[in-house]
C-alpha positions in Angstrom: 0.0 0.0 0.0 1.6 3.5 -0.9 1.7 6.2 1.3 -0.9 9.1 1.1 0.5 12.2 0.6 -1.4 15.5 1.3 -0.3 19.4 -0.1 -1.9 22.4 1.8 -2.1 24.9 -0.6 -2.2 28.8 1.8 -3.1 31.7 -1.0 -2.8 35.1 0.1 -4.6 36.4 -2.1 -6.9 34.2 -3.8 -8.1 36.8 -6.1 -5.2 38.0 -8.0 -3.4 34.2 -7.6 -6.8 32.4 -8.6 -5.8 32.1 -12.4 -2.2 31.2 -11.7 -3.0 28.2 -9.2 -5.8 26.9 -11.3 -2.8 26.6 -14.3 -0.7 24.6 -12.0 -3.5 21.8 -10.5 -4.8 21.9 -14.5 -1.2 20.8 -15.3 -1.0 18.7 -12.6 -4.6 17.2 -12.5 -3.8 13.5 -13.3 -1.9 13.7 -9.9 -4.6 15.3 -7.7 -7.3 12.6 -6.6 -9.0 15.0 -4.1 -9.2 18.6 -3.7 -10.8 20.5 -0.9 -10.9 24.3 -0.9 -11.7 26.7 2.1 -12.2 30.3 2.6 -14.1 32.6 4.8 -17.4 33.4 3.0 -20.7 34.9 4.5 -22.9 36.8 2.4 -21.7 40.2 2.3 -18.2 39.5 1.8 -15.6 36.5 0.7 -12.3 36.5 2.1 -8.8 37.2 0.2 -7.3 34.4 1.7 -7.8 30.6 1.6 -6.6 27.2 1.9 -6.5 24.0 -0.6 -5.9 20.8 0.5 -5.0 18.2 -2.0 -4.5 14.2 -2.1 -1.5 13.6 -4.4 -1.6 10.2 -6.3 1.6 9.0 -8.2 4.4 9.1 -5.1 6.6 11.6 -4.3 8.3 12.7 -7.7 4.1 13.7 -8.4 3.8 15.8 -5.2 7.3 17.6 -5.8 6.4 18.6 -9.2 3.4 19.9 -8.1 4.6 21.7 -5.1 7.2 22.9 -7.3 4.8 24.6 -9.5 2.5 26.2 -7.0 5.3 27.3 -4.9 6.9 29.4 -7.6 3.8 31.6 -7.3 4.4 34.6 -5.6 1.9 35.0 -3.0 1.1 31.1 -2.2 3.0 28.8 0.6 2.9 25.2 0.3 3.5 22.1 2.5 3.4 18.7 2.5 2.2 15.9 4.9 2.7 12.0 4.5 0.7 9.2 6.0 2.9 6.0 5.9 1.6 2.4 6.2 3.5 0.0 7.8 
């Protein structure tokens, strides 16, 4: 069984970085089994900032690539947790 590998995604500003992360999990999509976003919404206002939390399928060398790309966006942090199986 492989390991499950999980990439928080932090955006500072989701709405100038929107278009520019959306390229990078588009290029990276076969990689990306699940993808949960969250932001502080209400009705009169959505906040600037958010978090994406990603399952990465296809090992390490999948994640890295994928962290790569994000993280070269000016503006977003990314980190990485593993979940081994003995």
């Amino acid at each position: 069984m492989s390991n499950h590998i999980i990439v928080g995604v932090h955006v500072t500003d989701r709405i100038k970085k929107a278009g520019a992360v959306q390229k990078a999990l588009t290029e990276c999509g076969c990689s990306i089994k699940t993808r949960l976003g969250l932001h502080e919404a209400s009705e009169t206002e959505c906040s600037q900032a958010g978090v994406i939390l990603l399952e990465v399928v296809g090992g390490a060398k999948a994640a890295k690539a994928l962290m790569d790309k994000l993280a070269a966006i000016q503006g977003v942090e990314v980190k990485k947790m593993v979940f081994t199986h003995p």
